[in-house]
C-alpha positions as CSV (number, residue, x, y, z in Angstrom):
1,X,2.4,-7.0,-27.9
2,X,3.8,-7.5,-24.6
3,X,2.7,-5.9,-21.3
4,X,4.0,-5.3,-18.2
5,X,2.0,-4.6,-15.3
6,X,3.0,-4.7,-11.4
7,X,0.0,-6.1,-9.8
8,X,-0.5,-6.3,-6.3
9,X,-3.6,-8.5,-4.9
10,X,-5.4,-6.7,-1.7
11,X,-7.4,-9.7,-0.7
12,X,-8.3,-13.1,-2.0
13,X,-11.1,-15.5,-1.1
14,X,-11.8,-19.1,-2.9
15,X,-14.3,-17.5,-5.6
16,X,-11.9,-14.4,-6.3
17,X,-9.6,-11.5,-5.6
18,X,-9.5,-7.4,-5.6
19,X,-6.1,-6.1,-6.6
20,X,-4.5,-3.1,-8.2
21,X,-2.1,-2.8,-11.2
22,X,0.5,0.1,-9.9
23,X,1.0,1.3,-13.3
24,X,-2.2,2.3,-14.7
25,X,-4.0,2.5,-11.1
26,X,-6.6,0.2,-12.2
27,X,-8.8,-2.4,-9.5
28,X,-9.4,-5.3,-11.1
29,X,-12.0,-7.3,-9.1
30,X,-12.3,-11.1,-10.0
31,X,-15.6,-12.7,-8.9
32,X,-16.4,-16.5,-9.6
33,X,-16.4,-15.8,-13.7
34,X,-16.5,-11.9,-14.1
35,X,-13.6,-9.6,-14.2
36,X,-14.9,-5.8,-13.0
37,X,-11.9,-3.1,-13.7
38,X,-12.5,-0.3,-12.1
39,X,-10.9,3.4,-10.7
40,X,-10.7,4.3,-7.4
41,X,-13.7,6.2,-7.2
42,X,-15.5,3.4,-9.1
43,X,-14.3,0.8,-6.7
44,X,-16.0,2.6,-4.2
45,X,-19.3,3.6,-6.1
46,X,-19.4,-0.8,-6.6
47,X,-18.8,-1.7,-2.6
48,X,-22.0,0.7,-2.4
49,X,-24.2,-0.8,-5.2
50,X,-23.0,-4.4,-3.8
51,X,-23.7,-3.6,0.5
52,X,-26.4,-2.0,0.0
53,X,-28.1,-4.2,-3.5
54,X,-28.6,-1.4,-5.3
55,X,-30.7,-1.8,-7.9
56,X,-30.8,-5.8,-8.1
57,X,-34.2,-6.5,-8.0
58,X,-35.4,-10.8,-7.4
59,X,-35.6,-12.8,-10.1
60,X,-36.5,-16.4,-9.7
61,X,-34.4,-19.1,-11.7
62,X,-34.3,-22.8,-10.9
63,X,-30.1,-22.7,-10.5
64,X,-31.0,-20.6,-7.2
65,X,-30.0,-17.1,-8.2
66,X,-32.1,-14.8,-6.7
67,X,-30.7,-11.3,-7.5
68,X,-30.6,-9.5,-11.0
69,X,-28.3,-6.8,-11.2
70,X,-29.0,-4.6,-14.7
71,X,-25.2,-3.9,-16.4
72,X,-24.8,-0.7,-18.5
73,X,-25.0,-3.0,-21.3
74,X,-28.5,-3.9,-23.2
75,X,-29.8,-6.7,-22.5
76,X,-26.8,-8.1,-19.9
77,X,-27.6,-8.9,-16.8
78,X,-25.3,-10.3,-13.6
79,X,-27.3,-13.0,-11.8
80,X,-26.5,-13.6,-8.1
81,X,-27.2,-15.9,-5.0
82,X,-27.7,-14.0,-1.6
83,X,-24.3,-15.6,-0.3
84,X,-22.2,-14.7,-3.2
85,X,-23.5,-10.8,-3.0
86,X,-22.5,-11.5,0.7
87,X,-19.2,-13.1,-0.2
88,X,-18.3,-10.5,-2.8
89,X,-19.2,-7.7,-0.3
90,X,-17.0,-9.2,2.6
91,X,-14.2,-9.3,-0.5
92,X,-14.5,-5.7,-1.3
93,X,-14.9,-4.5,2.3
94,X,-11.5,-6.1,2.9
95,X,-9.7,-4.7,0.3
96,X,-11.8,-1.0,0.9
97,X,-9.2,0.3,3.6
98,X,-5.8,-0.3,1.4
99,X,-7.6,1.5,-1.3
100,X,-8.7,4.4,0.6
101,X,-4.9,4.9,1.4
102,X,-4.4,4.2,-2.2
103,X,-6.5,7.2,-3.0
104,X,-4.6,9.3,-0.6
105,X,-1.3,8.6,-1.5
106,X,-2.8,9.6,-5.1
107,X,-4.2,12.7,-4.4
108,X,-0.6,13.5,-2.3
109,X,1.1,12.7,-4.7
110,X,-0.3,14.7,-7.5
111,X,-0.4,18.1,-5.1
């Protein structure tokens, strides 16, 4: 099966990229070796949890990851380093403004 999409990349750093597909409206966000895909309104709800570290609690592991971050999934769990949840929030903050106007035009467009 073959699939089309028109994606357009918001922002890009060396360990990833936020982008939206313009067909099905979805933000994909790339970081290091996880792929988050994501609605508008989640996209926003995610730039929250990462800023502000909701609910990663320290964990100590000898690779220097010092954040766990519970999934909705038993028993998975994303494991971060201070500077990557720093480096993923600067990556989301920069791509937050294009998809505010994202949402508008969405909104506009279905009134």
């Amino acid at each position: 099966m073959a699939h089309c999409h028109q994606f357009r990349t918001l922002a890009e750093s060396e360990l990833g990229y936020v982008g939206i597909c313009e067909g099905c409206r979805t933000v994909n966000v790339a970081f290091q070796n996880s792929l988050f895909c994501l609605s508008l309104n989640q996209f926003d709800a995610f730039r929250e949890l990462i800023h502000e570290r909701l609910a990663m609690r320290p964990v100590y592991t000898s690779h220097g990851k010092e954040l766990l971050l519970p999934t909705p999934m038993p028993n998975y769990f994303l494991l971060f380093a201070h500077d990557e949840v720093d480096k993923l929030g600067a990556l989301l903050t920069e791509a937050a403004p294009v998809l505010e106007a994202e949402r508008i035009l969405d909104v506009s467009r279905t009134n």
